[in-house]
C-alpha positions in Angstrom: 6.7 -17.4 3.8 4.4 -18.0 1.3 4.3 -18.1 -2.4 2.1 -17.9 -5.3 1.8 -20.8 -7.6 2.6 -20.2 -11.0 -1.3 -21.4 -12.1 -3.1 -18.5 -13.7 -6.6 -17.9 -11.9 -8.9 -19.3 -14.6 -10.1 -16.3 -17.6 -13.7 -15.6 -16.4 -13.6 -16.6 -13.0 -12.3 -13.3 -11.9 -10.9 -10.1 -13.7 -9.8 -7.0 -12.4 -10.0 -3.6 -14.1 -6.4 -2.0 -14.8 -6.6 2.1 -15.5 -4.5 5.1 -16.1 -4.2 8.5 -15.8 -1.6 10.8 -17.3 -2.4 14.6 -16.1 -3.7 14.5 -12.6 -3.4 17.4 -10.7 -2.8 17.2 -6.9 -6.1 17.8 -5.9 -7.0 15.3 -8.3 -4.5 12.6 -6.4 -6.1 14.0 -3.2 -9.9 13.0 -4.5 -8.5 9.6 -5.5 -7.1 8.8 -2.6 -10.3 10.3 -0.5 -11.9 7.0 -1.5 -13.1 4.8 1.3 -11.6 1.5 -0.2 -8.2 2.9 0.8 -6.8 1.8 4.4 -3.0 1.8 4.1 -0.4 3.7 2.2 3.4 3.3 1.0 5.2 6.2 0.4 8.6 7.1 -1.0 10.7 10.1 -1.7 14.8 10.5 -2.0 14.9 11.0 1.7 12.9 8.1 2.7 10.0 5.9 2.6 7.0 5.5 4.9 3.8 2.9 5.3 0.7 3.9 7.5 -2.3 4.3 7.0 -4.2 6.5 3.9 -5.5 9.2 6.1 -1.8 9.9 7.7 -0.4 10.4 3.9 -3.5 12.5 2.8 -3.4 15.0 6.2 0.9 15.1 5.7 1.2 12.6 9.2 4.3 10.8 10.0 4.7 7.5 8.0 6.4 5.1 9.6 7.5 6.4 12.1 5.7 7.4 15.9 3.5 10.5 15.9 5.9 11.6 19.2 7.0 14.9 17.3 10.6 13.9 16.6 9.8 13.0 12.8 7.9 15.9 11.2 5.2 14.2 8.6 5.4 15.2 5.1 3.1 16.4 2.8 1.2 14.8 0.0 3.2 16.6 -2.3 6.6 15.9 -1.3 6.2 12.5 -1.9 7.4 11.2 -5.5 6.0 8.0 -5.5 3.5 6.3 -3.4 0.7 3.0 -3.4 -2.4 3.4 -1.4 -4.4 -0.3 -1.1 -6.7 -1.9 0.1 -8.8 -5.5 -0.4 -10.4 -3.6 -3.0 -8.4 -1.3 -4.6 -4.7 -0.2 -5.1 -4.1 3.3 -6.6 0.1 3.9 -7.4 1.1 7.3 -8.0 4.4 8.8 -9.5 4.8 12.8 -9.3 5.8 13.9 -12.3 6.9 17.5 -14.2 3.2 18.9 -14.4 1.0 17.0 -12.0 0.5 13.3 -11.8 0.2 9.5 -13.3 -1.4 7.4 -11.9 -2.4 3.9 -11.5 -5.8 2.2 -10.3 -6.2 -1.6 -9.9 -9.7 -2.6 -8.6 -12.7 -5.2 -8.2 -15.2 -2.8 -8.9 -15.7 0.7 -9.7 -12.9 3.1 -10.8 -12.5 6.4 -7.8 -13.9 9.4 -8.6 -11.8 12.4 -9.1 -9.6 11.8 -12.3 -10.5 11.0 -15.9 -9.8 7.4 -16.4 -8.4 5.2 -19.5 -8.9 1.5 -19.0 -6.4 -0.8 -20.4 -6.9 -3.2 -23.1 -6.7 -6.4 -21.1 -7.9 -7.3 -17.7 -5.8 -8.1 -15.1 -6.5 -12.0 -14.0 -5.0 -13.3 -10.3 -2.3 -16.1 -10.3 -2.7 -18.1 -7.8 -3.8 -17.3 -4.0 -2.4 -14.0 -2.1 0.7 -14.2 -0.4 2.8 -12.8 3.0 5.7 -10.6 2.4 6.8 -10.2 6.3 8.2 -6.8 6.9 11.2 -5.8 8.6 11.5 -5.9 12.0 10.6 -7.3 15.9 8.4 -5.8 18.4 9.8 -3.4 20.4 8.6 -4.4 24.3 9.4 -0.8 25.1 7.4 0.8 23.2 3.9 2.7 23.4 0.6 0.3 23.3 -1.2 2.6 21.4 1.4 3.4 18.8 3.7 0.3 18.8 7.1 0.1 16.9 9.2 -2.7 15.9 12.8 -2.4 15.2 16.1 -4.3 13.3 19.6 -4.0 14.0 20.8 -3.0 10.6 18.1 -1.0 10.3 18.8 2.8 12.2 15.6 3.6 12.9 12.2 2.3 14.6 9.4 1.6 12.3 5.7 2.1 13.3 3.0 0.1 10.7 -0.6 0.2 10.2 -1.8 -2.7 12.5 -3.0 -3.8 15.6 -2.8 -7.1 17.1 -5.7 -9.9 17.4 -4.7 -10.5 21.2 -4.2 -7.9 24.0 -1.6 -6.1 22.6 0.3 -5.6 19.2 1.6 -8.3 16.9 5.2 -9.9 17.2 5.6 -9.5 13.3 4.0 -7.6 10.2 3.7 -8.7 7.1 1.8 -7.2 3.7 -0.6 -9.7 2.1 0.0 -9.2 -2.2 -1.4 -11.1 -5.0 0.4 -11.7 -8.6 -1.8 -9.8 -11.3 -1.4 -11.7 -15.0 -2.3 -9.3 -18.4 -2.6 -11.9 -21.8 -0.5 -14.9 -19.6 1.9 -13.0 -18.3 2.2 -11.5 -14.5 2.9 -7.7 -14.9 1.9 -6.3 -11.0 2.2 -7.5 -7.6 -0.9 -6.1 -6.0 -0.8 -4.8 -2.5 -3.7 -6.2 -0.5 -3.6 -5.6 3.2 -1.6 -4.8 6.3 -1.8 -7.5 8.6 -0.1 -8.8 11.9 1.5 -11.9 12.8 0.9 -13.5 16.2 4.5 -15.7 15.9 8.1 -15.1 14.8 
């Protein structure tokens, strides 16, 4: 598994934008997340947690689990936390009393749909991005065009963004991340990407 050095990208060579929001409304969250930048999604609630891809959370799909009717998806709404990312971007959302907070990371321009406040400080990378591997082997059994991957101690099957680059679906799944320093210090782990891996 890889990890991030502890050497701060150099000031100047790259900076990423770090913005808030305080008093989103839902179909503000919705407009955010409409943007095209956006390819996967996490999702969490007291119930449970879910990662597929952005459209599945903004049309209320199953997350994380197989669209085979036996998990009912969940809408937008329900959700009380949640991370939609991509190379480009990463928008984190928390539901709160009276609408929304949110939180948009990104390499270029901010998404339309919310008023934006920028922080004070860039964000800087620290070192190169990283593989967090995800739980779970391929399941053999399961369907080609909606694979799932499964654990012991974990009581369900899980179902991730991803296809494989060979004939069929990856052994493994991991999320690519990159450290995010503010003034020296890291303060985010960024979530990059969704991607398979060909060996155990």
């Amino acid at each position: 598994m890889q990890r991030p050095d502890e050497t701060p990208t150099e000031p100047g060579t790259q900076s990423l934008t770090l913005a808030l929001t305080c008093d989103a409304t839902l179909s503000g969250l919705r407009a955010v997340l409409d943007d095209v930048r956006l390819r996967w999604a996490y999702a969490e609630r007291e119930a449970d947690t879910g990662l597929g891809t952005c459209y599945d959370l903004r049309e209320g799909r199953p997350l994380g689990a197989p669209h085979d009717g036996n998990r009912p998806g969940v809408p937008l709404q329900q959700w009380q936390h949640g991370r939609a990312f991509g190379p480009g971007l990463e928008v984190a959302w928390w539901r709160e009393v009276t609408g929304y907070r949110l939180r948009a990371v990104t390499e270029g321009p901010l998404p339309a749909g919310v008023a934006w406040e920028s922080a004070s400080a860039a964000l800087h990378p620290v070192g190169q991005p990283y593989l967090v591997q995800l739980h779970g082997s391929l399941d053999a059994e399961s369907d080609p065009d909606r694979p799932t991957w499964s654990e012991a101690r974990i009581p369900r099957h899980l179902t991730y963004p991803v296809t494989g680059a060979g004939d069929g679906p990856p052994v493994r799944v991991a999320l690519q991340v990159q450290a995010l320093a503010q003034e020296g210090r890291v303060v985010l782990i960024r979530l990059l990407e969704v991607i398979g891996l060909e060996e155990d």
